[in-house]
C-alpha positions in Angstrom: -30.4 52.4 19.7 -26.6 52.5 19.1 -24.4 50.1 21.2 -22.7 51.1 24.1 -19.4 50.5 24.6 -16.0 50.0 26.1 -17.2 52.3 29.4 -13.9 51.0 30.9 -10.8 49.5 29.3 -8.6 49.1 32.7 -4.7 49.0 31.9 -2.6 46.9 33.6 0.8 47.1 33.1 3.6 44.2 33.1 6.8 46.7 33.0 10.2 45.1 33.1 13.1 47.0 32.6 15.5 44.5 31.8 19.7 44.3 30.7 19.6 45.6 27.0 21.6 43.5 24.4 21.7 45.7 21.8 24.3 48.3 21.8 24.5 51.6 19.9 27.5 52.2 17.7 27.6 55.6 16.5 30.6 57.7 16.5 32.5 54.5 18.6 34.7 52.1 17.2 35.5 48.4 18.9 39.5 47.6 18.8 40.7 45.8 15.9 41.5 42.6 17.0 41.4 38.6 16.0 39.1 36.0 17.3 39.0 32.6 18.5 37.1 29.7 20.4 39.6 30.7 23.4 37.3 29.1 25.9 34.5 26.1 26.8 31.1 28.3 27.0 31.3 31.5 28.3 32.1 33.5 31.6 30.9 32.1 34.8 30.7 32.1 38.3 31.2 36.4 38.3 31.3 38.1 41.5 31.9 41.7 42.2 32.5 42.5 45.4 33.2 46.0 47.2 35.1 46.4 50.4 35.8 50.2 51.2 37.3 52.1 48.6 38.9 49.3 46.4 36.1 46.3 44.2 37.5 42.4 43.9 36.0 41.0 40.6 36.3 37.3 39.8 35.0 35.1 37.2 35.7 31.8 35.7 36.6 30.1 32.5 37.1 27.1 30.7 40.5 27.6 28.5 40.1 25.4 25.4 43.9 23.9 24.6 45.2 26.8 22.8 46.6 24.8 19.7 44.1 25.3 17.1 43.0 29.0 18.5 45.9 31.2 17.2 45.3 30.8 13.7 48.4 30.8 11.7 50.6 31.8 14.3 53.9 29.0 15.1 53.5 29.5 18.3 51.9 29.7 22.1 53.6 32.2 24.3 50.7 33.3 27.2 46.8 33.6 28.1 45.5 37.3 28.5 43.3 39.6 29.9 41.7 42.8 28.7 40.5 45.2 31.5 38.5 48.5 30.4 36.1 50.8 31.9 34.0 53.4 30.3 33.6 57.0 30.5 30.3 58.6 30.8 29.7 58.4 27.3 29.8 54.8 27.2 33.4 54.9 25.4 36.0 52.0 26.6 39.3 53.3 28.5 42.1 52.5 30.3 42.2 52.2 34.1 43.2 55.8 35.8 44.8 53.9 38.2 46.6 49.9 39.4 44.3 46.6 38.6 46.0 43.7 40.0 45.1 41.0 38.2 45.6 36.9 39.1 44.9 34.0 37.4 44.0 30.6 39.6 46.5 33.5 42.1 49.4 34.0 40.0 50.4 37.8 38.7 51.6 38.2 35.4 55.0 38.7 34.7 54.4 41.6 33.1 51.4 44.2 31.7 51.4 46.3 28.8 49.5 49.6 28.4 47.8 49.8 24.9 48.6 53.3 24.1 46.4 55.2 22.3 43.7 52.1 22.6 41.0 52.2 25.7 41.9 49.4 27.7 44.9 47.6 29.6 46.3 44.3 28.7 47.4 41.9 30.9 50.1 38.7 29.8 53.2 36.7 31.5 56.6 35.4 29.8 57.2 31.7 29.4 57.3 30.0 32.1 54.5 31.5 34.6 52.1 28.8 36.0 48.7 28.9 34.3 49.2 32.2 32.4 51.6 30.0 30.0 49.4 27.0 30.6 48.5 25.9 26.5 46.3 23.1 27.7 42.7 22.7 28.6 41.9 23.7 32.3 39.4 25.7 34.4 40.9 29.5 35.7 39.5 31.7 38.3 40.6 35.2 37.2 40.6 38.1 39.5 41.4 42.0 39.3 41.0 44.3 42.2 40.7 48.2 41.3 39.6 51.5 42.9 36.2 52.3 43.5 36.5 54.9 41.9 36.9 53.6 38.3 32.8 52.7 38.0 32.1 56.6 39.3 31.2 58.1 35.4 29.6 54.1 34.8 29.3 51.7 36.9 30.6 48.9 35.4 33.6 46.8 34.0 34.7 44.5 30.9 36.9 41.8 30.8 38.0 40.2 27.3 39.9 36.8 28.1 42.7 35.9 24.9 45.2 33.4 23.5 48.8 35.5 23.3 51.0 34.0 19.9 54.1 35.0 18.7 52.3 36.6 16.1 49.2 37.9 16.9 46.4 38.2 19.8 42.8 36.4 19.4 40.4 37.4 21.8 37.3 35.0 23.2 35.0 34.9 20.2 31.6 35.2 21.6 32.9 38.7 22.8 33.9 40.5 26.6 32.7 40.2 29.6 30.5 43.0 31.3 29.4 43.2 34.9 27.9 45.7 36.6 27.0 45.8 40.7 23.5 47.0 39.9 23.0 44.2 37.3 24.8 41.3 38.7 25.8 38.1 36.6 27.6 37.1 33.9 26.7 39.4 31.0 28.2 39.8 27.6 29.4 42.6 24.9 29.2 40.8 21.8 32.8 40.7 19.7 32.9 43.7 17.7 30.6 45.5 19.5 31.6 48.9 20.9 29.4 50.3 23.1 28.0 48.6 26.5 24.6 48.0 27.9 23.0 49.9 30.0 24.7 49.1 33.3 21.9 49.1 35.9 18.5 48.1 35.6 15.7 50.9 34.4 12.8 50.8 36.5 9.6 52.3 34.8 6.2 52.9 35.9 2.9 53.5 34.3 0.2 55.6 34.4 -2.6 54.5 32.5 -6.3 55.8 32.5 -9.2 54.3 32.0 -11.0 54.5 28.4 -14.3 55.4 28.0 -15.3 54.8 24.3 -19.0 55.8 24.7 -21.6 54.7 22.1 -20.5 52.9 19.3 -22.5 53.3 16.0 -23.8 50.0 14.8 -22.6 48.6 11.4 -19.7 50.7 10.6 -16.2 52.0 12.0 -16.2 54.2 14.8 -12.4 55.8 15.6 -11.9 57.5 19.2 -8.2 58.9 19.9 -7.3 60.5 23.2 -4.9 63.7 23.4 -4.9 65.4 26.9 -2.3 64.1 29.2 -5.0 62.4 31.6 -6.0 60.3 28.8 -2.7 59.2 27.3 -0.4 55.9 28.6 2.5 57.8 29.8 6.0 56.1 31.5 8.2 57.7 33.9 11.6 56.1 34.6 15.8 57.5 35.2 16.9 58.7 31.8 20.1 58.1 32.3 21.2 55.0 30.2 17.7 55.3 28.5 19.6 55.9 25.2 21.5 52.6 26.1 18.9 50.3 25.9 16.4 49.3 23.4 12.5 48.2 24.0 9.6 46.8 22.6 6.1 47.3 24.0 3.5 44.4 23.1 -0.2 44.2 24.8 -2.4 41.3 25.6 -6.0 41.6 26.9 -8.5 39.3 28.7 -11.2 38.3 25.8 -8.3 37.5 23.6 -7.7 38.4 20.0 -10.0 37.6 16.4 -8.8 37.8 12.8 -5.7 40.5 14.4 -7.8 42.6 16.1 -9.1 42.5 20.1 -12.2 42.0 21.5 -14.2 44.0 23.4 -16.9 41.4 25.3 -20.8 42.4 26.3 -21.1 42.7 29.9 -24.3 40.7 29.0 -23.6 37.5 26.9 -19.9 37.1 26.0 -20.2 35.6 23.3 -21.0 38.8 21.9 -18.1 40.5 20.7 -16.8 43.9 19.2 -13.5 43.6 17.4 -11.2 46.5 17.7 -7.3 48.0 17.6 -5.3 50.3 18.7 -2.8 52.2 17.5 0.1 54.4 19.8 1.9 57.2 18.6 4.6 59.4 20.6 7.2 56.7 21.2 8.8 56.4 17.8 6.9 54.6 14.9 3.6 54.2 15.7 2.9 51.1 17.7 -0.2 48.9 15.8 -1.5 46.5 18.3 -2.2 43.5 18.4 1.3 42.1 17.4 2.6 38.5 17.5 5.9 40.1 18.5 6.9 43.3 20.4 7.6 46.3 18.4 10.2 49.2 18.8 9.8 51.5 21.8 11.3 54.4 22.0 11.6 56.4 25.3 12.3 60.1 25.5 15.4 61.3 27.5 13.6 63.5 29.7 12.6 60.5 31.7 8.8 60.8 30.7 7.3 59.0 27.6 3.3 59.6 26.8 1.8 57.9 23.6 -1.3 59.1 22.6 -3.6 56.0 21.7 -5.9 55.8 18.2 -8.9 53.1 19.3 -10.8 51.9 16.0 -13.7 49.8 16.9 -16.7 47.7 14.7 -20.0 47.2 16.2 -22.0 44.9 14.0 -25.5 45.9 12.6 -27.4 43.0 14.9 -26.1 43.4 18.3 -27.8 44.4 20.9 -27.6 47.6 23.4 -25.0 47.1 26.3 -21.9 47.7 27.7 -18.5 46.0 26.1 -15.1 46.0 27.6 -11.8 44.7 27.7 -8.9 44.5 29.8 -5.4 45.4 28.3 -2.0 44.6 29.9 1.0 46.5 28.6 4.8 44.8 28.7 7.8 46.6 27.9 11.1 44.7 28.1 14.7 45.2 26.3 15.2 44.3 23.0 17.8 41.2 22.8 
């Protein structure tokens, strides 16, 4: 009599939408600009903080002395700050209207405009306490800024600098982002144009069970499942789907042989059928098992369904019973 098999393989799914960390770059370009070890560590202690129509940001840093991080310039002349926000798009720009920025709660003596660049820069003359400080100490920076400025995407960058006589070298592991839906200190890596995803994607599943029935004994037996009903499908906000990047991995309960699951007899569990599974709909086909996560790709219309490929051998000696397995599905951005 031929084995049965699999009459349920129950999904349980582990979905975590996090912050991506990989940014797309086509048809956006990052500023040119020059780099530097401007700062201890990286951004701390951000805040973002609303209070009717107008947002206080804050962060902090750790200036490193500035002699030594302005290359070949002769000289130090002031710390600075690049403020940006983003179109809908996900492009950098300038502010549409005032950010009033402090540093330990001293203004700069002055602000330039980069014109026809996509953010505003921020610098004192000689002479201003802490802007012109060249030495190593801790700085609170603020800016305050209308609402309004996160409406098309809601979130902000800050790049901190070393001003020279000669040239300007931004923090080298890259800007600040933060984002009220996101929290934290988060980071745009130098060079890198386009931002993260600025809120977190929530996705949820909806994942039948699988019925494999009988398995022939002593070869493959291949089962795929097309209708809607039978497919893993995700639902989520397509809005910054195209902003993120994720990988989809799967672990089950009877664990994995020679790279393939195991399906266990309800009976004696030490009897096992190994088997794979293969999903297709989301990009590449996704081969599972996997040590590692592979590339996800999720549709802009908000709904994703991957039609699964199961490929199952029964040995020639077992006995007639059920098998299952338990599979839990995690998707999480790609860092």
């Amino acid at each position: 009599m031929p084995v049965k098999s699999i009459r349920k393989v129950i999904l349980r799914s582990s979905m975590l939408g996090l912050l991506a960390v990989l940014w797309l770059c086509t048809g956006r370009v990052a500023w040119a600009a020059s780099y530097a070890e401007v700062i201890d560590g990286t951004y701390e202690n951000c805040s973002l903080v609303q209070s009717g129509d107008r947002i206080a940001a804050s962060f902090t840093v750790r200036f490193q002395a500035a002699s030594g991080n302005i290359g070949n310039s002769l000289y130090f002349m002031s710390r600075g700050l690049a403020v940006f926000f983003f179109d809908e798009k996900g492009n950098r720009k300038r502010s549409d209207g005032t950010v009033i920025v402090t540093m330990n709660g001293m203004n700069p003596t002055n602000s330039l405009t980069e014109f026809n660049s996509n953010h505003t820069y921020y610098r004192s003359n000689v002479g201003v306490a802490h802007w012109s400080n060249a030495g190593r100490f801790t700085a609170t920076i603020s800016a305050e800024f209308a609402a309004s400025e996160l409406n098309k995407w809601p979130a902000v960058g800050f790049h901190v600098s070393n001003e020279s006589n000669l040239d300007r070298f931004y923090v080298q592991k890259g800007a600040l982002y933060m984002a009220p839906k996101l929290g934290g200190c988060r980071l745009i890596k130098a060079g890198e144009a386009t931002p993260p995803s600025p809120v977190t994607t929530e996705i949820t599943v909806s994942a039948p069970d699988w019925d494999l029935g009988e398995l022939a004994r002593g070869k493959e037996t291949t089962r795929t499942f097309v209708t809607d009903e039978q497919r893993l499908c995700f639902a989520y906000d397509p809005k910054f789907i195209e902003f993120d990047k994720y990988l989809i991995s799967a672990s089950n309960r009877n664990g994995v042989a020679e790279s393939k699951f195991l399906l266990a007899s309800a009976e004696n569990g030490n009897e096992t059928i190994p088997y794979t599974l293969s999903l297709a709909g989301g990009g590449a086909p996704v081969a599972l098992p996997s040590i590692n996560g592979l590339p996800l790709t999720l549709s802009k219309s908000g709904r994703t369904c991957l039609t699964p490929t199961f490929k199952a051998w029964a040995d020639a000696t077992l006995k007639s019973t059920d098998f299952s397995d338990v599979l839990t599905f995690t998707i999480v951005t790609q860092p």
